[in-house]
C-alpha angles and dihedrals in degrees: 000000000000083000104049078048099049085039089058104037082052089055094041088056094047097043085055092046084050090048098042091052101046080049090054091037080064097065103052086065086095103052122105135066108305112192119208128264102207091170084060106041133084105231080193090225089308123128113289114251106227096200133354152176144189133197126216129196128159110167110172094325100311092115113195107186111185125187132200121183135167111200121226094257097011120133083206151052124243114226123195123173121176126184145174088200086111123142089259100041093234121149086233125090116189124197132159104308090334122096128181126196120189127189158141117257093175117294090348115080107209128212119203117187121178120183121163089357091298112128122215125185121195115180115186114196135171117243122217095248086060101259116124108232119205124202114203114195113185130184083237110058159334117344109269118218121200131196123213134186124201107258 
């Protein structure tokens, strides 16, 4: 008897760590360099990104997104980065009046960013032909999407 409960109890344990790891394993579909597609995306009336890039990285948790973006009549390029390699390991980053919050909601990782009040959600997913659609949602205006290729 001690032995079929020691035995289930052993199954039961492995089928949640391979759970836990194809779930994981899910994750790391996004990383990697993704280059725009500005002929695809809805710029939703905003101005056109010429060219563009984001960076993926989710290494056990610890999720670095970096952006890259060059405006249709800009002198400059925009840079975002956003990380939960803090010293506590917590999805948050605080700075100034600017708050970011990164996370998994399934297979979507989610991006919150607050600054002065204002709220932006950015929400980066994988489509089935392979491209990684964002949705941008500002407190200004229409919802963005944005089309990337792996580069």
């Amino acid at each position: 008897m001690r032995i079929n409960r020691l035995s289930t109890i052993t199954g039961v344990l492995s089928t949640l760590l391979v759970s836990f790891s194809a779930f994981a394993g899910e994750h790391q579909v996004l990383n990697g360099t993704w280059k725009l597609v500005p002929a695809k995306s809805d710029f939703a009336g905003q101005p056109v990104v010429q060219t563009g890039t984001v960076r993926i990285n989710d290494d056990r948790g610890v999720i670095v997104v970096t952006r890259s973006f060059v405006y249709d009549g800009a002198t400059e390029t925009i840079f975002y980065n956003d990380s939960t390699a803090n010293s506590k390991n917590s999805p948050t980053i605080k700075a100034g009046n600017l708050k970011t919050k990164t996370k998994w909601d399934h297979d979507v990782l989610k991006v919150t960013t607050t600054h002065s009040g204002a709220v932006t959600l950015e929400s980066y997913s994988l489509s089935k032909d392979g491209t990684m659609m964002v949705s941008v949602v500002t407190p200004a205006g229409k919802p963005i999407n944005l089309i990337f290729q792996r580069q």
